[in-house]
C-alpha positions in Angstrom: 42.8 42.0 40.8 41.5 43.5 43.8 40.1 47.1 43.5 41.0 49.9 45.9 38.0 49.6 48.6 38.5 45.7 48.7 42.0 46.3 49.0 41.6 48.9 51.9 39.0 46.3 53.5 41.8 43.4 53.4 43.8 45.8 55.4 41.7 47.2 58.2 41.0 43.5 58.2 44.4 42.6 59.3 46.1 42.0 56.2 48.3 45.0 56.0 51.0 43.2 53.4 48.2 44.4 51.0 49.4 47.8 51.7 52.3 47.2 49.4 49.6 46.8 46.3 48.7 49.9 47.2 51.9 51.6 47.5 52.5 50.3 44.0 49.4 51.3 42.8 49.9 55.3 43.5 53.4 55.5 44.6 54.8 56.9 40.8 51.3 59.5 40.3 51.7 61.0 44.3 55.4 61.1 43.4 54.8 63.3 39.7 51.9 64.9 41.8 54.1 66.3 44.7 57.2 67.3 42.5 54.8 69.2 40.4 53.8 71.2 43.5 57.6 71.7 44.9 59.1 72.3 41.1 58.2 76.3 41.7 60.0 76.1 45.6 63.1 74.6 44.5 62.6 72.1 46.7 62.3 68.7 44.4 64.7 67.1 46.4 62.0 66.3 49.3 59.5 64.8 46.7 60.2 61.4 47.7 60.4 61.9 51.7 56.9 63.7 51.3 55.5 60.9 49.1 57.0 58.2 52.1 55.3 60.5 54.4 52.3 60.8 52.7 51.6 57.2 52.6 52.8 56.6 56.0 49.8 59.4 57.1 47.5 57.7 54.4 48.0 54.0 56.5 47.6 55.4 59.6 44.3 57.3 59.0 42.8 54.5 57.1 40.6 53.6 59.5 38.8 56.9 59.1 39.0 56.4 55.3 35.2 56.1 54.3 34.4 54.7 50.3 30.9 56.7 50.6 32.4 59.8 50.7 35.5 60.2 48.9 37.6 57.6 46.6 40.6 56.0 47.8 42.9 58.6 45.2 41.0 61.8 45.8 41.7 60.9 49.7 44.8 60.3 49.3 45.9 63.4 46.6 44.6 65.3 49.7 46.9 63.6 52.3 49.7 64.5 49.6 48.7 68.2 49.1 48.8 68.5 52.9 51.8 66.9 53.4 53.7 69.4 50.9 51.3 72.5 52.1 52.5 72.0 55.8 56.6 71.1 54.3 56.2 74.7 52.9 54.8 76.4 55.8 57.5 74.9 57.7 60.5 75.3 55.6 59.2 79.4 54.8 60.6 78.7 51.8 57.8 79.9 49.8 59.6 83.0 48.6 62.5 81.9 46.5 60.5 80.2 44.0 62.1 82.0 41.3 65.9 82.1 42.5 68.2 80.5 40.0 65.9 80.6 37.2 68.5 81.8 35.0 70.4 78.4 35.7 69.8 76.5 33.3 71.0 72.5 33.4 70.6 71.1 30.4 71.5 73.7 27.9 74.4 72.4 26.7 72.8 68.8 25.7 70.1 70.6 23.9 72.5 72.3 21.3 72.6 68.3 19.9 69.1 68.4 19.6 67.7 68.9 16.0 66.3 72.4 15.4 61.9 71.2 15.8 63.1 69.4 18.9 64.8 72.4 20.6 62.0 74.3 20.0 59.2 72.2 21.4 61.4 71.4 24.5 61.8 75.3 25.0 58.2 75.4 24.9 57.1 72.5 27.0 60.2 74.2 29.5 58.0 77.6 29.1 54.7 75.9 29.8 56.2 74.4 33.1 57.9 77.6 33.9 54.1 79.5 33.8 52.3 76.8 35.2 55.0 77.3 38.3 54.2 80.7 38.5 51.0 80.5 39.7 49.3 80.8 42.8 49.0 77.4 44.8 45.7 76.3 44.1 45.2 77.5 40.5 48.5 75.7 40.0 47.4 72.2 42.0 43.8 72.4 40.5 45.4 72.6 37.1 48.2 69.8 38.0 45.6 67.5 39.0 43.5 68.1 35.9 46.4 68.2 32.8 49.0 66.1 34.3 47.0 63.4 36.6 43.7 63.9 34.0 41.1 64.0 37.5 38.0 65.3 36.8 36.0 68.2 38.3 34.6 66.1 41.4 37.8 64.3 41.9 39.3 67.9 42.0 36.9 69.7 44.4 36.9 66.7 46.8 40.9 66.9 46.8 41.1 71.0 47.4 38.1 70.5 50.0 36.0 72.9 47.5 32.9 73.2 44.9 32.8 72.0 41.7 32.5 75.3 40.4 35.6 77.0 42.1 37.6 74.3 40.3 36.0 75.3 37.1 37.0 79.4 38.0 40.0 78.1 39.6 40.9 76.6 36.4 40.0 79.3 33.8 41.9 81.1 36.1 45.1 79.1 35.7 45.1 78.4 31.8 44.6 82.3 31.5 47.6 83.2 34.0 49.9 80.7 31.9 48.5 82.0 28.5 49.5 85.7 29.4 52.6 84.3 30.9 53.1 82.9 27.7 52.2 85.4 24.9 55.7 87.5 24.5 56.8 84.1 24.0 54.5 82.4 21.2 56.2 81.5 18.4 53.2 79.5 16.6 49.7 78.8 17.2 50.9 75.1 18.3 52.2 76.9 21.8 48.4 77.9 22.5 47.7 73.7 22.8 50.2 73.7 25.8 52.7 71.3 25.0 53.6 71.0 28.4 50.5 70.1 29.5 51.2 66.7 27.8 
């Protein structure tokens, strides 16, 4: 199997059919990725016209796409970021991020659910809720660390910042979502963020 950079090279070669591989490669991760960052907007719905989009923008820059300086999913995380960053300027939906959080879908298939079940999916729902909640990088930083496991570089290079921001960004963010969190706590087991998983 060919690895990204060979891939990429087969492409700015001529071969752009091995686009697809790629595509198939990041296509489901960008996806989780970008809904994460719209969940707290309401605006889900656009996940998969910003993940097109996003690898639409990725093929057409990837002649400026350079292996030395970033990898192939740091670069593109960014192009994703972007793409949702500018949807949200554009749409000014950024204030209604909490409108219709009392809706609840889903609430009446969970009475079925055994007693332990309810309870953990209440929490992992409470988790999510916090994590929404906070402000746009804390809440990407810690996206791209819990959920898509990137590590501190990988981070930075994404937010187009230091190492150590992404550390203070992310102590940040696991303390906003712990205070969020503490009328809630019903056990110590909340503290492990079940959502995070």
């Amino acid at each position: 199997m060919l690895t990204d950079s060979q891939l990429i090279r087969e492409i700015k070669d001529g071969r752009v059919d091995c686009y697809a591989e790629i595509i198939q490669r990041y296509e489901r991760r960008i996806l989780a990725f970008i809904i994460h960052m719209l969940k707290s907007y309401h605006m889900e719905n656009l996940a998969e016209d910003l993940t097109q989009e996003t690898f639409y923008k990725a093929f057409r820059s990837l002649h400026s796409f350079r292996d030395a300086e970033a990898t192939f999913s740091t670069w593109l995380y960014t192009i994703a970021r972007n793409t949702v960053v500018s949807e949200l300027r554009k749409s000014r939906n950024s204030e209604v991020y909490l409108e219709d959080s009392n809706e609840q879908p889903g609430r009446v298939a969970d009475m079925r659910l055994p007693e332990a079940e309810l309870l953990r999916t209440e929490r992992v729902h409470l988790v999510r809720e916090a994590i929404n909640r906070l402000p746009e990088k804390q809440r990407t930083a810690l996206i791209l660390r819990e959920y898509e496991q990137l590590d501190y570089k990988e981070i930075a290079d994404t937010l187009d910042s230091t190492v150590s921001s992404v550390k203070s960004l992310l102590f940040r963010a696991r303390n906003g979502v712990k205070q969020q969190l503490e009328p809630y706590i019903f056990d110590s087991h909340l503290e492990e963020a079940e959502g995070m998983q």
